[in-house]
N, C-alpha and C positions, 0 to 999 in steps of 0.2 A: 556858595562857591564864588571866587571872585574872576570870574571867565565874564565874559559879554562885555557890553558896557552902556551905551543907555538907550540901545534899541532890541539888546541881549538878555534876557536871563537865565539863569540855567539852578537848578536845583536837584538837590541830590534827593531820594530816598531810599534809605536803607532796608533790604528786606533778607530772608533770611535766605533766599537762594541765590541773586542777582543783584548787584546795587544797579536802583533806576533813579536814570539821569534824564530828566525833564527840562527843553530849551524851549522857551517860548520868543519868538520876534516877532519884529514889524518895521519889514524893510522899505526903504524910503518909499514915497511913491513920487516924489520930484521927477523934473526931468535929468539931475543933476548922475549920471550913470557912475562917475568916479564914486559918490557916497554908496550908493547898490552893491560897487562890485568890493566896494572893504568891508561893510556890512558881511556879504557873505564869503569874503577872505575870514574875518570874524568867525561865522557860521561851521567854517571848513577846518580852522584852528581849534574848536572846541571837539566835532565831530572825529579829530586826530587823536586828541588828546582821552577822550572817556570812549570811542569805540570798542574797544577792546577790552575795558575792566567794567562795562556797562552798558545795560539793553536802554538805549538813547531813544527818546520821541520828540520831533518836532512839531510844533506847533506856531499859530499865529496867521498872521497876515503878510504871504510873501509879496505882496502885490504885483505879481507879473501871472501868466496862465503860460505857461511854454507850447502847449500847443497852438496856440495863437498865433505869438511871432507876429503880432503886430508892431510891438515897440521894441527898443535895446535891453529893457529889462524881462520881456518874455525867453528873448533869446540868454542871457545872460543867466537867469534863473533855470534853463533848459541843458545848461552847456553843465550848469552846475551838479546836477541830478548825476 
């Protein structure tokens, strides 16, 4: 699929009840929060797009813990949920 792009991938498999759509990331862990929140602007473009014609699993390294809420990226990754 040409969704993501170089912290995204997403892969389709076809089965014979459900097509599953598989998105693996690994959003930044800078302190740089503009890259974070297009990252999962990204995340939320794709999760638009195959929700509905597909049982979606994420995976990866989000690098924030939302319940923490220590940094801008726990919160940010919290707001997302």
């Amino acid at each position: 699929m040409p969704d993501g792009g170089n912290r995204i991938i997403v892969i389709q498999i076809n089965t014979t009840s459900n097509p599953l759509c598989l998105v693996n990331v690994y959003m930044p862990s800078s302190s740089d929060m503009s890259e974070y929140r297009d990252t999962l602007g990204q995340l939320q473009e794709i999760l638009d797009k195959y929700s509905m014609s597909h049982s979606v699993i994420i995976a990866g390294d989000m690098n924030a813990m939302p319940k923490r809420k220590q940094s801008p990226r726990d919160s940010a990754f919290e707001e997302f949920n």
